[in-house]
C-alpha positions in Angstrom: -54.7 -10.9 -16.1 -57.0 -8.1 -17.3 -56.7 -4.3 -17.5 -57.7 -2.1 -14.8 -57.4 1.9 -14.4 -54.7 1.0 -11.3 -53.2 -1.4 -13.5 -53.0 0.7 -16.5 -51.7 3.1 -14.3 -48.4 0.7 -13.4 -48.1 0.3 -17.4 -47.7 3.6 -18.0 -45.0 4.2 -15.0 -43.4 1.0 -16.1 -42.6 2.3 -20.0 -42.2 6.1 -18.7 -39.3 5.1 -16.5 -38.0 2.5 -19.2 -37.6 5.6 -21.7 -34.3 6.6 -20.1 -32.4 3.2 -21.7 -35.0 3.7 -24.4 -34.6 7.1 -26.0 -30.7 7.2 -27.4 -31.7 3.9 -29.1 -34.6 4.9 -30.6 -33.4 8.5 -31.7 -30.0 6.3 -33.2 -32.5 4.2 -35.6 -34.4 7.3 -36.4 -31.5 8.8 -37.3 -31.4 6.6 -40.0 -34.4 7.1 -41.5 -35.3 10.6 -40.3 -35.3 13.2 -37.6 -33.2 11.4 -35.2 -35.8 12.2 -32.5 -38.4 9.0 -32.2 -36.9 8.6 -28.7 -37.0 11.8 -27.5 -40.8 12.4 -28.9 -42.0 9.1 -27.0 -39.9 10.2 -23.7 -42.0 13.5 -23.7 -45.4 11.6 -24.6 -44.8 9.1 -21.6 -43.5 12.0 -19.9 -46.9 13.7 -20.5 -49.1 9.8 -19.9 -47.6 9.2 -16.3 -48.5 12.9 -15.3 -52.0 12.0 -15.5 -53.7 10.4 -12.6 -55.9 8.3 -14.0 -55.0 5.3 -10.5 -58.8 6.3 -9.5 -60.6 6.4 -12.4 -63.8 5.1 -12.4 -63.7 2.5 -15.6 -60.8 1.6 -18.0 -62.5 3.4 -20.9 -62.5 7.0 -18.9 -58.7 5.8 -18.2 -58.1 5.1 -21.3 -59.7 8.3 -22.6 -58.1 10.6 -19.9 -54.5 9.4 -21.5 -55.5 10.0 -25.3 -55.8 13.5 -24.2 -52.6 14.0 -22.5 -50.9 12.1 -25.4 -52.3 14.3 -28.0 -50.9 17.6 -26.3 -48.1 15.7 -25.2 -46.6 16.1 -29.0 -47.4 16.7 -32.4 -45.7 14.2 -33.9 -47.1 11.3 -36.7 -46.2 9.0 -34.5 -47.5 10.6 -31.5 -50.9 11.1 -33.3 -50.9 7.4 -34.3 -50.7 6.6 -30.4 -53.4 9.4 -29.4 -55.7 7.6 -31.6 -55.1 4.0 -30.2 -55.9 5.5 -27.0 -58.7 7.3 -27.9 -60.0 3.8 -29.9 -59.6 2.2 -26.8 -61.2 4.1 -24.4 -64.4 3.9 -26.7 -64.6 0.6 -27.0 -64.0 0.2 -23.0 -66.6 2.8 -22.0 -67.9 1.8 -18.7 -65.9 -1.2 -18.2 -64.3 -1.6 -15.2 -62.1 -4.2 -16.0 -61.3 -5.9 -19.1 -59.8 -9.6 -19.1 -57.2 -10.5 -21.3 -59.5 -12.4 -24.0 -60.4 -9.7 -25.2 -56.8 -7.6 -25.9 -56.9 -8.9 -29.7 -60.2 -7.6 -30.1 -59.2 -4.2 -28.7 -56.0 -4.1 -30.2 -57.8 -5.1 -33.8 -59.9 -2.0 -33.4 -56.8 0.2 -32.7 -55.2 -1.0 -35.1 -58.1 -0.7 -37.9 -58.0 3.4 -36.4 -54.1 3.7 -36.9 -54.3 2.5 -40.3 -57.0 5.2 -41.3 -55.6 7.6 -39.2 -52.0 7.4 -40.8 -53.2 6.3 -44.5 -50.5 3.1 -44.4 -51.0 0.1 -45.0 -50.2 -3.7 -43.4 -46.9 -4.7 -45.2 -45.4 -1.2 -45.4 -42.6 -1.6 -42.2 -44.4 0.8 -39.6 -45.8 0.2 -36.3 -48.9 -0.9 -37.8 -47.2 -4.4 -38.9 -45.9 -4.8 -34.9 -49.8 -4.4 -34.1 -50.4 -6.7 -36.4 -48.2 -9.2 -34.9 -49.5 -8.8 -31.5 -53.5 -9.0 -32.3 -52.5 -12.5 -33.8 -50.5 -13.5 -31.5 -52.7 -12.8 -28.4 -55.6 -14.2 -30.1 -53.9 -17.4 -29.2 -52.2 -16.5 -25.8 -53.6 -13.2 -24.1 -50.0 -12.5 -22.1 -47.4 -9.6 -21.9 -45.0 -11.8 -22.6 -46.5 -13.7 -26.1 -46.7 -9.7 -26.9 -43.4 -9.2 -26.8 -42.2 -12.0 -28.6 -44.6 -10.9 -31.7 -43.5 -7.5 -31.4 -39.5 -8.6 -31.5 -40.4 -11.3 -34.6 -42.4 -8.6 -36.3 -39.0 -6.2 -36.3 -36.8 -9.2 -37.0 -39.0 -10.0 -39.9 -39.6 -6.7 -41.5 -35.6 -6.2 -40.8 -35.3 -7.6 -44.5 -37.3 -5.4 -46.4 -37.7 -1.7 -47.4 -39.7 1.1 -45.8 -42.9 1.6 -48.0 -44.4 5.1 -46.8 -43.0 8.4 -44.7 -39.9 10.0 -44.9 -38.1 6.6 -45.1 -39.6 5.7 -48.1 -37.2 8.0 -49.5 -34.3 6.0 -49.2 -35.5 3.1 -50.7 -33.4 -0.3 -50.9 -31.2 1.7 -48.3 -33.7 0.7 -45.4 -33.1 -2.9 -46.1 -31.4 -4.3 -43.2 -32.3 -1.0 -40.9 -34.8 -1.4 -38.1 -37.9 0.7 -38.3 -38.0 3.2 -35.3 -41.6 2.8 -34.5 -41.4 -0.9 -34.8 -38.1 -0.9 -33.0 -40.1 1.5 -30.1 -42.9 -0.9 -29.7 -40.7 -4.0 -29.3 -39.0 -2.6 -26.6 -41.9 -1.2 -25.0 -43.8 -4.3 -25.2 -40.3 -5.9 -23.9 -40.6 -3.8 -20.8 -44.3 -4.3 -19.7 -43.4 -8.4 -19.9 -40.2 -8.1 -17.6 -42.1 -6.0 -15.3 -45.1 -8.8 -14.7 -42.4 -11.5 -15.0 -40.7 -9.5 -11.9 -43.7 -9.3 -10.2 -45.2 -12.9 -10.2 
């Protein structure tokens, strides 16, 4: 398996037209912790990603790049900005590539991840969508498959399930988020949940 503009393409359909089951979910766990509107602000960014024609772009970095931009006007939200920047990350480290096999996700995804983390000023441990990054990069180190990223990514919010939010609004309440999934933890297992049924359905 490796990532190709076509194939990036397919990802993006895959999640945008997964955000219908998706968003009520997401915006119920939000509404725990915040806003209420996680799911709704990641319909509109996917919304805004599969828009973009990026099925005959020349290299995966220009693909890559080509959907940072879309996501960042796409919406304005921390979260949003968080996944801008993983794109944008992304598409400089695969500048001029025109495919990228999957031995190398963990070292992508490591450099995404280092971005996030200065970008949103949190920290591994803190019960964001940094720690289900986390998960994955170690995980795929050792098997480079949708799949073994989906299982980190549902272990990651099974394990931080137990302990409180440390930064953002949900900070605020404390012990309280004990027991509550985190929304942006919560939206990347299910995402990453998607993209593996979809290649399981297709081999």
């Amino acid at each position: 398996m490796s990532i190709t503009p076509a194939g990036l393409s397919s990802a993006v359909v895959t999640v945008n037209g997964a955000m219908g089951e998706m968003e009520q979910a997401l915006n119920a766990a939000d509404a725990r912790l915040g806003d209420g509107d996680t799911g709704t602000m990641l319909a509109r960014l996917f919304a805004g990603l599969a828009k973009t024609d990026i099925s005959q772009t020349a290299d995966v970095g220009a693909a890559f790049s080509a959907l940072a931009r879309a996501a960042a006007v796409s919406t304005g939200s921390s979260l949003g900005t968080l996944v801008a920047t993983a794109l944008m990350t992304l598409g400089r480290e695969t500048k001029g590539r025109v495919a990228v096999d999957a031995d190398e996700f963990a070292t992508l995804l490591a450099a995404a991840l280092d971005a996030m983390m200065s970008r949103g000023k949190a920290s591994l441990g803190d019960k964001t969508v940094l720690d289900s990054i986390d998960a994955i990069v170690r995980r795929v180190s050792e098997e480079p498959t949708l799949p073994a990223a989906a299982d980190a990514a549902m272990s990651a919010l099974e394990t931080f399930r137990s302990r409180p939010n440390r930064v953002g609004r949900a900070r605020m309440f404390g012990d309280a988020t004990i027991g509550v999934d985190d929304p942006g933890m919560l939206a990347v297992a299910k995402i990453a949940e998607a993209l593996a049924k979809d290649q399981t359905a297709d081999d």
